[in-house]
C-alpha positions in Angstrom: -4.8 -52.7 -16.5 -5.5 -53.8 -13.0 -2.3 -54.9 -11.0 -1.9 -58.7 -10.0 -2.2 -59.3 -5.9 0.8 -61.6 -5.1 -0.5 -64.6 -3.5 1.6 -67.5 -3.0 5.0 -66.9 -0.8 7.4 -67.1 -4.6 4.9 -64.3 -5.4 5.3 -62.3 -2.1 9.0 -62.7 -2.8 9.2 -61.2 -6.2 7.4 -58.2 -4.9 9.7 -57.7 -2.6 12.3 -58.0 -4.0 10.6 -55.3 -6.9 10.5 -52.8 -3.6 13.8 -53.3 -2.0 15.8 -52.7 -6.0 13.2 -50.0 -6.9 14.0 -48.0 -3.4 18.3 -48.8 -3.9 17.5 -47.2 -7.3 15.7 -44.1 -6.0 18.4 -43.5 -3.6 21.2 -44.0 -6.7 19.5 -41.7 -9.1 16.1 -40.3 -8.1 13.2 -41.0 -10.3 15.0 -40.6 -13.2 17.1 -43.7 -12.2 13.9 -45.8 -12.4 13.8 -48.0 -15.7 11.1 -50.8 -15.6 14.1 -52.8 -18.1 16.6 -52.1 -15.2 14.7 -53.2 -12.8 13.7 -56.1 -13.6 17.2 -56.6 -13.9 17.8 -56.0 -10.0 15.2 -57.4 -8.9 15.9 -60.7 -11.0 12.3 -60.8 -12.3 11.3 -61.1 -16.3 10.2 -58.1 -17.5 6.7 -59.7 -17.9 6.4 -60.1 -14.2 7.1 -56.9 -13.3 4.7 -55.5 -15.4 2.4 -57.7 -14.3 2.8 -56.4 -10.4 3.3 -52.7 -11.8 1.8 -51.8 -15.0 3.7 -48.1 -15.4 6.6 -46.7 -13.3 3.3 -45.1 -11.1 2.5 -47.9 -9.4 5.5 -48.6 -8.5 6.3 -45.5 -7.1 2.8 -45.9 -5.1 3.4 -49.5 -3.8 6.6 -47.5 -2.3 4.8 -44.9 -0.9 2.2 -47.8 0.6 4.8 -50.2 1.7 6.6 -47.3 3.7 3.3 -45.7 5.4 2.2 -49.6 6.1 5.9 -49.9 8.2 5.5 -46.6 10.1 1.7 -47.4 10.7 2.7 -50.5 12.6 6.0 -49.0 14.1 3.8 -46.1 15.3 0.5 -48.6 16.5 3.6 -50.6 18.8 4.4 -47.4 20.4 3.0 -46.7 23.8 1.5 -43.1 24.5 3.8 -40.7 25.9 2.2 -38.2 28.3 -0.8 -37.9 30.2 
C-alpha cells in the first residue's frame, strides 16, 4: 500500500500532528511505546486516517526520520560558512 500525500492545509494538519504524538511517544517509551491504536488517540485522528498516512509502524518511524533530517537540512542551508 502506497501512503496518501497530504494535500489540503486539514490534511497537513493531521500529519502533523501524527509526528509531534508519535515523537512525545518515542521519548515516553521508545519504540515499544508506539501503538498505531494509541496514537491515533494523541493525535486525535481515526484510526482509518492514520493508516491511511502510515500503513505499518515503519513508515512512521521513517516520516520521523525525514521530518527531522528535512529541519536540520534547512537549519544547516541558513548557516553561513565558518572559516576560510
Amino acid at each position: 500500500m502506497i501512503p496518501a500525500v497530504p494535500s489540503t492545509p486539514a490534511q497537513h494538519g493531521r500529519h502533523e500532528r501524527v509526528l509531534q504524538a508519535a515523537t512525545a511517544m518515542l521519548a515516553i517509551g521508545g519504540e515499544d511505546m508506539l501503538q498505531m491504536k494509541d496514537l491515533a488517540q494523541r493525535a486525535e485522528v481515526s484510526l482509518a486516517t492514520l493508516y491511511r498516512y502510515f500503513p505499518a509502524k515503519d513508515h512512521v518511524l521513517l516520516a520521523l526520520a525525514y521530518h527531522r533530517y528535512e529541519n536540520a537540512l534547512r537549519r544547516v542551508a541558513g548557516e553561513a560558512p565558518n572559516g576560510a
